[in-house]
C-alpha positions as YAML, in Angstrom:
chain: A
units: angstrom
residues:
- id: 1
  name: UNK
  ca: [24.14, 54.93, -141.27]
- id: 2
  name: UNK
  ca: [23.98, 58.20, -143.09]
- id: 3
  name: UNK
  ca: [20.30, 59.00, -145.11]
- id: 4
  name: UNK
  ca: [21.02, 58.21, -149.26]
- id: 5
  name: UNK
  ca: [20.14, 61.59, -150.88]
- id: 6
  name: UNK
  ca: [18.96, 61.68, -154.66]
- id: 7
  name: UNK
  ca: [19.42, 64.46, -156.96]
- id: 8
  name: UNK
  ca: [16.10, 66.10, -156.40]
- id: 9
  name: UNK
  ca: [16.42, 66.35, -152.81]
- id: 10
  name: UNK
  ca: [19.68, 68.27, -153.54]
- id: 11
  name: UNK
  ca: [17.84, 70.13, -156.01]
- id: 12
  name: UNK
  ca: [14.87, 71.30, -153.69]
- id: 13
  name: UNK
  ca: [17.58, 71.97, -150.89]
- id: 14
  name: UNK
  ca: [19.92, 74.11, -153.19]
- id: 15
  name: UNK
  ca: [16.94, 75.50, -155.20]
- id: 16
  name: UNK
  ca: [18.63, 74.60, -158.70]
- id: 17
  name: UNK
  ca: [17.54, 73.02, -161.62]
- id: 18
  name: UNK
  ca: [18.14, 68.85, -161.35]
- id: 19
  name: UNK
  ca: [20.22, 69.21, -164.74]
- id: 20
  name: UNK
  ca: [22.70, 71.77, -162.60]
- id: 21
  name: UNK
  ca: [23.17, 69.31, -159.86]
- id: 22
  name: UNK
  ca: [23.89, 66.43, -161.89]
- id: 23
  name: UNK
  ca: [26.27, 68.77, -163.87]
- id: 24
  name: UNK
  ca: [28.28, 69.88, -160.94]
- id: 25
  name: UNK
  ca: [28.67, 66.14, -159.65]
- id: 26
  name: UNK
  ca: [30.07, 65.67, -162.69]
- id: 27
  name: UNK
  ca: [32.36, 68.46, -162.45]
- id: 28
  name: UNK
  ca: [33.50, 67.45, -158.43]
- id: 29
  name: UNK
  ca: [31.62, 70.37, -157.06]
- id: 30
  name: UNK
  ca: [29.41, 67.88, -154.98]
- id: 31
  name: UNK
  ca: [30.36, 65.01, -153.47]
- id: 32
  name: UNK
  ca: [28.16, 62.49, -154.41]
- id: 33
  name: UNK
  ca: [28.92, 58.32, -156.27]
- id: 34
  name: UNK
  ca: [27.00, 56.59, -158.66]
- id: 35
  name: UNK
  ca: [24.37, 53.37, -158.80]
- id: 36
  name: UNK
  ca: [23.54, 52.05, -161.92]
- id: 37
  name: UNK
  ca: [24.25, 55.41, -163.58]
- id: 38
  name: UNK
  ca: [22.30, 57.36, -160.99]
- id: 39
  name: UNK
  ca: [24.40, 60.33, -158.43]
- id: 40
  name: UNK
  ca: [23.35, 59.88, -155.10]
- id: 41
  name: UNK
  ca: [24.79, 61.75, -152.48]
- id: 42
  name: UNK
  ca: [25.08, 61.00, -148.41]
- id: 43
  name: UNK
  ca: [23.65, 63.22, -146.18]
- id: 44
  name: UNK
  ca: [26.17, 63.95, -143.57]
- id: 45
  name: UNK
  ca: [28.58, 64.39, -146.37]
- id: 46
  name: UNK
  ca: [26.25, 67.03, -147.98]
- id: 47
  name: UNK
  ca: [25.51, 69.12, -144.55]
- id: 48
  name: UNK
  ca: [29.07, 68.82, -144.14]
- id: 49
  name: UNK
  ca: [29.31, 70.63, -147.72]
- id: 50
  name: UNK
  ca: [26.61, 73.17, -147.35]
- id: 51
  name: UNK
  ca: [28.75, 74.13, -143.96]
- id: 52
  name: UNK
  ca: [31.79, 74.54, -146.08]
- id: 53
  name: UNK
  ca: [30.92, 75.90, -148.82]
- id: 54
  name: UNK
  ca: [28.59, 78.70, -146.40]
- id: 55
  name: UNK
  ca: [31.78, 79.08, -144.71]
- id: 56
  name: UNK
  ca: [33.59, 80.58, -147.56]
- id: 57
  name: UNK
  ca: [34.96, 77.14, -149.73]
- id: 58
  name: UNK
  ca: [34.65, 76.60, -152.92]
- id: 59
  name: UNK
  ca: [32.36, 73.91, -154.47]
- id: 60
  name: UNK
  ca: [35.18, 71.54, -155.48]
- id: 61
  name: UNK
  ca: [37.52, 72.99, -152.21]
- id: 62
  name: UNK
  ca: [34.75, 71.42, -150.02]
- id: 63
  name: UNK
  ca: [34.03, 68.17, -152.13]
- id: 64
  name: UNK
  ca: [37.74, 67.35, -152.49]
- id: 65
  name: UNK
  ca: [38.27, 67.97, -148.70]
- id: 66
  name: UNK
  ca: [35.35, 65.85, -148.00]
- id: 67
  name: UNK
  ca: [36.33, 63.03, -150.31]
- id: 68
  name: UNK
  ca: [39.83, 63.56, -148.24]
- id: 69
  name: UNK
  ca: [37.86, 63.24, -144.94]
- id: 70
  name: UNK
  ca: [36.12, 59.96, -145.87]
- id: 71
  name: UNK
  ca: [39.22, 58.26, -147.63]
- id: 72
  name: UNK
  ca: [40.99, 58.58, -143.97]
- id: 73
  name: UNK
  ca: [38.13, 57.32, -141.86]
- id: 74
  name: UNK
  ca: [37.87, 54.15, -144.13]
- id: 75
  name: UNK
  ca: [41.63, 53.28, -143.53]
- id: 76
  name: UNK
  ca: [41.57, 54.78, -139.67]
- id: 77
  name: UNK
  ca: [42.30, 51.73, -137.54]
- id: 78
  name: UNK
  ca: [38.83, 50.47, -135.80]
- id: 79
  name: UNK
  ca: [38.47, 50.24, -131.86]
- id: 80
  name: UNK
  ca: [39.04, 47.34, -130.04]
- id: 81
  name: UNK
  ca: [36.33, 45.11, -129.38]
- id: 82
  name: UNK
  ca: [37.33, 44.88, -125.76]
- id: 83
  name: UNK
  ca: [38.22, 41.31, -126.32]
- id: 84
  name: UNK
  ca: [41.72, 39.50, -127.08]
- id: 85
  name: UNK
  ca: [42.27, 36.34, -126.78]
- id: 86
  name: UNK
  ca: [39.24, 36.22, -124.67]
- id: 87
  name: UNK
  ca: [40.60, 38.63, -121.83]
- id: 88
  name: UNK
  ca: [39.66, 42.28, -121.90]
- id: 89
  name: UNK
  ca: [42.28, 44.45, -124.09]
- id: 90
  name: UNK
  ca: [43.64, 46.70, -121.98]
- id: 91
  name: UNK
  ca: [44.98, 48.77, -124.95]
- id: 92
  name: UNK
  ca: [43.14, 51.69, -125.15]
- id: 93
  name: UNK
  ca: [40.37, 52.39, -128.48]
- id: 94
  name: UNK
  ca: [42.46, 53.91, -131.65]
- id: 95
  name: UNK
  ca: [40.43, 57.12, -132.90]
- id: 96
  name: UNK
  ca: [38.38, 57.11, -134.95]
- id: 97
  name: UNK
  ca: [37.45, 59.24, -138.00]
- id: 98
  name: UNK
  ca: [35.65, 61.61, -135.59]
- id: 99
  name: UNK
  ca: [38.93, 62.42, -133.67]
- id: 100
  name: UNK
  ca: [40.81, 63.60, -137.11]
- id: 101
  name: UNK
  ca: [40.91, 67.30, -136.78]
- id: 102
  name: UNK
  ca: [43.23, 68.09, -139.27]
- id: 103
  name: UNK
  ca: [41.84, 70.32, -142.51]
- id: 104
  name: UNK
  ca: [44.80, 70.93, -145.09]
- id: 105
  name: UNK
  ca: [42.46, 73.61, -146.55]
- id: 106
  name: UNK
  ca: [42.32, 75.35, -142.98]
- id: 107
  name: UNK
  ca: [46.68, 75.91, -143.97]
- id: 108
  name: UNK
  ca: [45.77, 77.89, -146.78]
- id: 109
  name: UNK
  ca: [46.53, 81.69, -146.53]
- id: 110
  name: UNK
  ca: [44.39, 82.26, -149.89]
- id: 111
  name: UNK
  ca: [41.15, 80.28, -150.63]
- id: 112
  name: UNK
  ca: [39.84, 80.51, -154.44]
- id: 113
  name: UNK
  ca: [37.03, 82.65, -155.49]
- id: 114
  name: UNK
  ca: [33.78, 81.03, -154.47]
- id: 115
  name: UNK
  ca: [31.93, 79.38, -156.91]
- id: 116
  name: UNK
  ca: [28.16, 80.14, -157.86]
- id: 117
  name: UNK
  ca: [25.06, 78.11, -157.23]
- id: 118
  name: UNK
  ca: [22.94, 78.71, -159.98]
- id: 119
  name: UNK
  ca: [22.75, 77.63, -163.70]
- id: 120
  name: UNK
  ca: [24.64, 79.60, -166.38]
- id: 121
  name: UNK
  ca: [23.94, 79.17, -169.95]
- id: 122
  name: UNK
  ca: [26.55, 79.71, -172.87]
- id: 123
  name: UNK
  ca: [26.74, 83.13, -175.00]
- id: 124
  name: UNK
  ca: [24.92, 82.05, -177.98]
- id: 125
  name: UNK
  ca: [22.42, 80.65, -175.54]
- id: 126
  name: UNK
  ca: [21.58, 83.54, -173.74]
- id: 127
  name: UNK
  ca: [20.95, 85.18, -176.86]
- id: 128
  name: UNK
  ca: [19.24, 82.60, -178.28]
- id: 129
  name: UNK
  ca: [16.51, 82.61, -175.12]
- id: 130
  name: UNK
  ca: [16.44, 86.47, -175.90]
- id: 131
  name: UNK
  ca: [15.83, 86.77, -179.47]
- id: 132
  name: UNK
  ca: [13.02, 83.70, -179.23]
- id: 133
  name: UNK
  ca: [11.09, 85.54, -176.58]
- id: 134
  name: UNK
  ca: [11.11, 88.41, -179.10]
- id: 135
  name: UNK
  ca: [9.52, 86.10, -181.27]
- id: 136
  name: UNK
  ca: [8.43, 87.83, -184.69]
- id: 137
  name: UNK
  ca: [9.23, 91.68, -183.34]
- id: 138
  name: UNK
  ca: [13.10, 90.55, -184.83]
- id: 139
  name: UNK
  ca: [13.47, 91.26, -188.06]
- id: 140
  name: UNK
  ca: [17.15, 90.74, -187.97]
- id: 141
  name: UNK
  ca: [20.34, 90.03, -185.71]
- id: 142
  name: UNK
  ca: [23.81, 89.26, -185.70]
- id: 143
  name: UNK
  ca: [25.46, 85.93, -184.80]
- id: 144
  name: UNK
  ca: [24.37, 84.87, -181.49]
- id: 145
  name: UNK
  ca: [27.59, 83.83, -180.74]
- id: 146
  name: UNK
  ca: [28.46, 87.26, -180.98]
- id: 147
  name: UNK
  ca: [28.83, 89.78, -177.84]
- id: 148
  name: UNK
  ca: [26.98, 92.18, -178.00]
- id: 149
  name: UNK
  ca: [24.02, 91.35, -180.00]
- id: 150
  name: UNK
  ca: [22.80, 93.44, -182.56]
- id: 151
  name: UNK
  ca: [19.12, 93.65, -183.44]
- id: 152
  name: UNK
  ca: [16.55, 95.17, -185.48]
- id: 153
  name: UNK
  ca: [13.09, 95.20, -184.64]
- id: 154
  name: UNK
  ca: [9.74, 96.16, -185.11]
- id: 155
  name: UNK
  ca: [8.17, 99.19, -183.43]
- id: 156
  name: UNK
  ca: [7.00, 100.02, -181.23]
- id: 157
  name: UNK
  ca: [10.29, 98.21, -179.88]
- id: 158
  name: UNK
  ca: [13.92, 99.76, -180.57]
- id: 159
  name: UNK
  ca: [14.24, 99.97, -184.28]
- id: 160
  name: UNK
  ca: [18.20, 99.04, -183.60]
- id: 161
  name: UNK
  ca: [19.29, 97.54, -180.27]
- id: 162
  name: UNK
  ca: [22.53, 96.31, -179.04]
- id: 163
  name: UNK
  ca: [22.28, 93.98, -176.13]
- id: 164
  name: UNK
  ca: [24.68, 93.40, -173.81]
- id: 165
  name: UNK
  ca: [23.61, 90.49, -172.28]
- id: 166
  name: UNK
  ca: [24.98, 88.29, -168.76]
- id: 167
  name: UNK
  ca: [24.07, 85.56, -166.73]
- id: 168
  name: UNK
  ca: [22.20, 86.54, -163.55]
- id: 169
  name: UNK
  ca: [23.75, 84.31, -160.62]
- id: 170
  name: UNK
  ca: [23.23, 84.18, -157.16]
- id: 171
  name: UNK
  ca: [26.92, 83.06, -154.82]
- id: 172
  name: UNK
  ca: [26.12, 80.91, -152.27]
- id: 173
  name: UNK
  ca: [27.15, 83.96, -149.78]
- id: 174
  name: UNK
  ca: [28.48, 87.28, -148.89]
- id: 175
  name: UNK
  ca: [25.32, 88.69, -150.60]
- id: 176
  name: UNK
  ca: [21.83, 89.02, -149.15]
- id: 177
  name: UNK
  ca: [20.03, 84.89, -149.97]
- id: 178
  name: UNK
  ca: [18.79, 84.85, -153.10]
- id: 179
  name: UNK
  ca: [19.58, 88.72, -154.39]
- id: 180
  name: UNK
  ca: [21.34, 87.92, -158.41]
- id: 181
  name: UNK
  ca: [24.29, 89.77, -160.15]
- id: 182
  name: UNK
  ca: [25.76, 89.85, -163.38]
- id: 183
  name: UNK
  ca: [29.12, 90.82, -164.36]
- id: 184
  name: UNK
  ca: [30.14, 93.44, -166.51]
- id: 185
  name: UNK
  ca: [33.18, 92.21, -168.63]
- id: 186
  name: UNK
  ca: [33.16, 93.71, -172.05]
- id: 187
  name: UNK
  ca: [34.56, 91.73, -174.86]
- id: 188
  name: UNK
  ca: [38.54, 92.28, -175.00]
- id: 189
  name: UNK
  ca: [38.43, 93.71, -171.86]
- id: 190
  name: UNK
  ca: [41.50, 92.98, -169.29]
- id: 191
  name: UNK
  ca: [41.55, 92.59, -165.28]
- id: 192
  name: UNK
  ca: [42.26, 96.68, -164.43]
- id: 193
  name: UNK
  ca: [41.17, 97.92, -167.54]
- id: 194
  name: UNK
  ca: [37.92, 100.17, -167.21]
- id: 195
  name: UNK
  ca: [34.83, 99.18, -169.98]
- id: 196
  name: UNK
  ca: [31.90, 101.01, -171.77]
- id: 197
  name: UNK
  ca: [29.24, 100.45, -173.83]
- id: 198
  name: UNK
  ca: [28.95, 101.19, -177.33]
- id: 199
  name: UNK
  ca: [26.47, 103.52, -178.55]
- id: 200
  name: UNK
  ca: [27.81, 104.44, -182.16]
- id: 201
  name: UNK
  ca: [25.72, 103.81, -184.91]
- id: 202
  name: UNK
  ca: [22.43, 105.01, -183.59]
- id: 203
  name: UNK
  ca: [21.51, 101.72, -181.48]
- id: 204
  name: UNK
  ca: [19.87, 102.09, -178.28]
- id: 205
  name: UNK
  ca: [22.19, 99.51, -175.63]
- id: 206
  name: UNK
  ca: [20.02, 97.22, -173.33]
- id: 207
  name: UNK
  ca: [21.61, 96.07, -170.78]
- id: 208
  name: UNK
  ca: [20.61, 92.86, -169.34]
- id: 209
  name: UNK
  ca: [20.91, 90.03, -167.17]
- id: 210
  name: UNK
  ca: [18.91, 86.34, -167.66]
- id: 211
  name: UNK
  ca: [18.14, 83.84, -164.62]
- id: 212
  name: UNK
  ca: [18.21, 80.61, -166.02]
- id: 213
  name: UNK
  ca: [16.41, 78.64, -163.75]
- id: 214
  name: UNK
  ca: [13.85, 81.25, -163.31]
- id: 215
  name: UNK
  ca: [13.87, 82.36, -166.77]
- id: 216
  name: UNK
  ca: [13.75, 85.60, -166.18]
- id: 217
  name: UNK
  ca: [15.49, 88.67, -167.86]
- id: 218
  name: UNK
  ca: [16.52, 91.81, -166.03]
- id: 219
  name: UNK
  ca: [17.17, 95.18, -167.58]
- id: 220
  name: UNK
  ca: [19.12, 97.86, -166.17]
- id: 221
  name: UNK
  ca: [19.23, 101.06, -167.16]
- id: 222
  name: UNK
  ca: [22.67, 100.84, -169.17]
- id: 223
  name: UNK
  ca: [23.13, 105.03, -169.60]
- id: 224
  name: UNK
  ca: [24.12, 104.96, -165.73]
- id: 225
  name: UNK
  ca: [27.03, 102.69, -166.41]
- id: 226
  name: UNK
  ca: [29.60, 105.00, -168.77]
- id: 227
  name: UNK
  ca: [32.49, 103.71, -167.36]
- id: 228
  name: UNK
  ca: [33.38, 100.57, -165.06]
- id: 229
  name: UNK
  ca: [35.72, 98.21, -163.36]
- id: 230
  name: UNK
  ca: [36.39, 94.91, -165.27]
- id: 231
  name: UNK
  ca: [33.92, 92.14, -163.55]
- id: 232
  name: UNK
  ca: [32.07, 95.14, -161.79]
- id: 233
  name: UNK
  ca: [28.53, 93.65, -159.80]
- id: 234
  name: UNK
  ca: [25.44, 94.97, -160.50]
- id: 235
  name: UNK
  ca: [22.86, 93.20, -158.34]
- id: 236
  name: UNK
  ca: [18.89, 92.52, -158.16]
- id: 237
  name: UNK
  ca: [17.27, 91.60, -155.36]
- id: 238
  name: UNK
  ca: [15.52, 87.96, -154.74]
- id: 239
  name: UNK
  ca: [12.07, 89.32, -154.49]
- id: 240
  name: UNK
  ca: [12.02, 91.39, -157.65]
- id: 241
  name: UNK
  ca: [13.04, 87.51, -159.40]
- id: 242
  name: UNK
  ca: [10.14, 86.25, -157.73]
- id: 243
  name: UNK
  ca: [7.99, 88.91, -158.54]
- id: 244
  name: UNK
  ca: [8.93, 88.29, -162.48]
- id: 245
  name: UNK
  ca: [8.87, 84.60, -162.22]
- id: 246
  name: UNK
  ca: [5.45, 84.83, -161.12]
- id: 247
  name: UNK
  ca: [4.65, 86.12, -164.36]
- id: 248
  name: UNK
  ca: [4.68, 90.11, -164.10]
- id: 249
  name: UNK
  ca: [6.75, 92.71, -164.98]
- id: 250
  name: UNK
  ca: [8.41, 93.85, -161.41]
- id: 251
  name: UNK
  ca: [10.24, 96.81, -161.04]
- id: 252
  name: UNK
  ca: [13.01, 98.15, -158.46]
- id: 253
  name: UNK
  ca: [14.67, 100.97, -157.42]
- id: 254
  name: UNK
  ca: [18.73, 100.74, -157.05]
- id: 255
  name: UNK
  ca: [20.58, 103.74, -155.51]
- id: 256
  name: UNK
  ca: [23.18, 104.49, -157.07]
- id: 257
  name: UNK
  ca: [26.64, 106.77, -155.95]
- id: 258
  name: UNK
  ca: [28.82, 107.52, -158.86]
- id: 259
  name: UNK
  ca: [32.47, 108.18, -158.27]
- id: 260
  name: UNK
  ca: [32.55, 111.34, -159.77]
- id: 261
  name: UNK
  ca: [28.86, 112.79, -159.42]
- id: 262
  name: UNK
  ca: [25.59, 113.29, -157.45]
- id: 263
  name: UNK
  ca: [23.76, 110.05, -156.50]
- id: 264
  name: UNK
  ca: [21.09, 108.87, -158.79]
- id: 265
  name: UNK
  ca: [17.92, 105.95, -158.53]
- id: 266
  name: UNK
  ca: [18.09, 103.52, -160.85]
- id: 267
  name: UNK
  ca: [14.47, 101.93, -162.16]
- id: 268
  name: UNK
  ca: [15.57, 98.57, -162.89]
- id: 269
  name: UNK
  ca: [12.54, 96.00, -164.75]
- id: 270
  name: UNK
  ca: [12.64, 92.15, -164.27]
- id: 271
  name: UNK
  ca: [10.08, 90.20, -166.52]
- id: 272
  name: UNK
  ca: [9.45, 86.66, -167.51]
- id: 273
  name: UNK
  ca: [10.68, 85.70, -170.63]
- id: 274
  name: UNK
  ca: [7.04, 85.97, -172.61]
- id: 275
  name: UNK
  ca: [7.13, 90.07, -171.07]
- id: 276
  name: UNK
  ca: [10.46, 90.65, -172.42]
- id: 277
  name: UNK
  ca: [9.38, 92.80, -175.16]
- id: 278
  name: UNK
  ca: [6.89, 94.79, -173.26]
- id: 279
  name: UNK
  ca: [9.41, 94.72, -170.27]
- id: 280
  name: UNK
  ca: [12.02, 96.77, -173.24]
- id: 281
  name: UNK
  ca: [9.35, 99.30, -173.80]
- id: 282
  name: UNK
  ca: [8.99, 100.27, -170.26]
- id: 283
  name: UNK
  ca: [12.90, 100.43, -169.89]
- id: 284
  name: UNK
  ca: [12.73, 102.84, -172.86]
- id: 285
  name: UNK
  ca: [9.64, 104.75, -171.16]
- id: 286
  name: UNK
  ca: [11.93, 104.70, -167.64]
- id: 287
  name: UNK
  ca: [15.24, 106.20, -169.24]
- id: 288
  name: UNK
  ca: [13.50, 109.12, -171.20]
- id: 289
  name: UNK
  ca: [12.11, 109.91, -167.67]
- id: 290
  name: UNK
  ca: [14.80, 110.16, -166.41]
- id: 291
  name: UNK
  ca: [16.74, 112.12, -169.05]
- id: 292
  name: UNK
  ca: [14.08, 114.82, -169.14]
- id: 293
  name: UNK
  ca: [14.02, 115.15, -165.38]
- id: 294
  name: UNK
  ca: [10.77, 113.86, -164.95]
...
C-alpha cells in the first residue's frame, strides 16, 4: 500500500508555499484526490511525478499521464489465484499494471513548455507588495494594475520611478536548482518583436523581479537591457535569494555579452521586502558607478 501524502509534505518536498500546492491540485498539475475537503496525494504516484516532470513533462502532462496509468491498472485483469475449481489453473497470470509499458506522451514529437514550480502573484499584486514595502517614501503612483508602474517618491529615493516589475520563478529544470528568472515581455509586445524600456519623461526605470514565496525583490540594472527578445531570461542565482531572505541586502555579479558590444558585469541587488527602499538606493549608487567608469 502506497504512503498517504498531505499537502505539507508536498510542500516541504517541492519547497512551495502550501497555498501553491493546493492551487495546482486544483488546476491538475498534481495528482492528488480529496477526503472530506482535504488533497492528499499517494506517494508512488508523486515520485512517479517528480520523475516526470524532472524528465522534461509538464505539470498537468505528468498528472494526466499518471491519472491514465492508474485508471488502467484498476481495470487490468488480476492474476489467478492458482486455484479453479479446486485444481491448479494452468492458465498462466494476466499482467498486471506493472507490465503496461505503453506512455502515449512518449509518441509525442513536441512536448509543451514546462511549467514552473513556484508561486506567481497577479500584476496589481506585485505592485501592490512593492509600493507597501515603500511604505510612506510614496507620495504617489499610478494604477497598480498598470504595467509599468509609475511612482513618485521621497528623497533620498528616485523622485520619479517607473518600475518594470516580474515574477521571479524558478522551472523545475534545465537551470541550475533553485537559480530564479523573470521574463521580459513589455506591454503590447509580440513573439519576435524586440522590447525596451521607457525612459521619457525624466523617470529613472527599475527593473525588477519579486519571489513570492521568499518575498524577496531583485533589481537589475535596467540601462544594460536597451533592446531584447520578447520573453528574454534574466536569471539570479539561488544563493543570492537566500542571502536576501535571510534578511540582508545581497548582491551579485552577472556577466554579461551584448550582441553588438564589449562584455560588461552587471551588479545585481536582492533584498527582503522591508530593504527594498534602501536596496533602490544602492542600485542607484551601482549604476552611476558604472556610468562614470568607476
Amino acid at each position: 500500500m502506497s504512503e498517504i501524502l498531505i499537502v505539507s509534505d508536498v510542500a516541504t518536498r517541492l519547497k512551495l508555499a502550501e497555498r501553491t500546492v493546493n492551487a495546482m491540485l486544483a488546476d491538475r498539475e498534481l495528482p492528488g484526490f480529496k477526503v472530506r475537503g482535504q488533497w492528499r496525494l499517494r506517494s508512488d504516484h508523486f515520485e512517479r511525478w517528480l520523475n516526470l516532470v524532472g524528465a522534461g513533462r509538464s505539470a498537468q502532462e505528468a498528472t494526466a499521464l499518471i491519472s491514465t496509468e492508474s485508471e488502467t491498472a484498476a481495470v487490468a485483469p488480476r492474476p489467478h489465484s492458482g486455484k479453479e475449481d479446486g485444481r491448479p489453473s494452468s492458465t498462466p497470470d494476466a499482467p498486471t499494471a506493472t507490465a503496461i509499458t505503453s506512455d502515449p506522451v512518449e509518441l509525442e514529437k513536441e512536448r509543451p513548455t514546462m511549467q514552473l514550480l513556484s508561486e506567481r502573484v497577479s500584476q496589481a499584486e506585485l505592485h501592490r507588495r512593492f509600493v507597501s514595502a515603500l511604505g510612506t517614501r510614496v507620495k504617489s503612483h499610478t494604477d497598480l494594475d498598470r504595467k509599468p508602474l509609475e511612482l513618485d517618491l521621497i528623497p533620498p529615493l528616485p523622485s520619479r520611478a517607473r518600475v518594470y516589475l516580474f515574477n521571479a520563478t524558478r522551472p523545475p529544470g534545465g537551470r541550475p536548482t533553485g537559480e530564479h528568472k523573470v521574463q521580459l515581455i513589455m506591454p503590447g509586445q509580440r513573439r519576435g518583436e524586440r522590447g525596451q524600456f521607457d525612459h521619457s519623461d525624466g523617470r529613472i526605470v527599475l527593473l525588477g523581479g519579486y519571489a513570492a514565496e521568499e518575498d524577496v525583490f531583485v533589481l537589475w540594472d535596467a540601462g544594460l537591457y536597451p533592446n531584447f527578445a520578447w520573453s528574454r531570461n534574466v536569471q539570479v542565482k539561488a544563493e543570492t535569494i537566500i542571502q536576501a531572505a535571510a534578511g540582508r541586502i545581497a548582491c551579485q555579479d552577472r556577466r554579461l555579452r551584448p550582441s553588438d558590444g564589449q562584455p560588461v558585469t552587471e551588479v545585481l541587488v536582492a533584498c527582503p521586502s522591508p530593504l527594498l527602499a534602501e536596496a533602490i538606493r544602492q542600485r542607484q549608487d551601482l549604476t552611476r558607478a558604472r556610468l562614470s567608469g568607476d
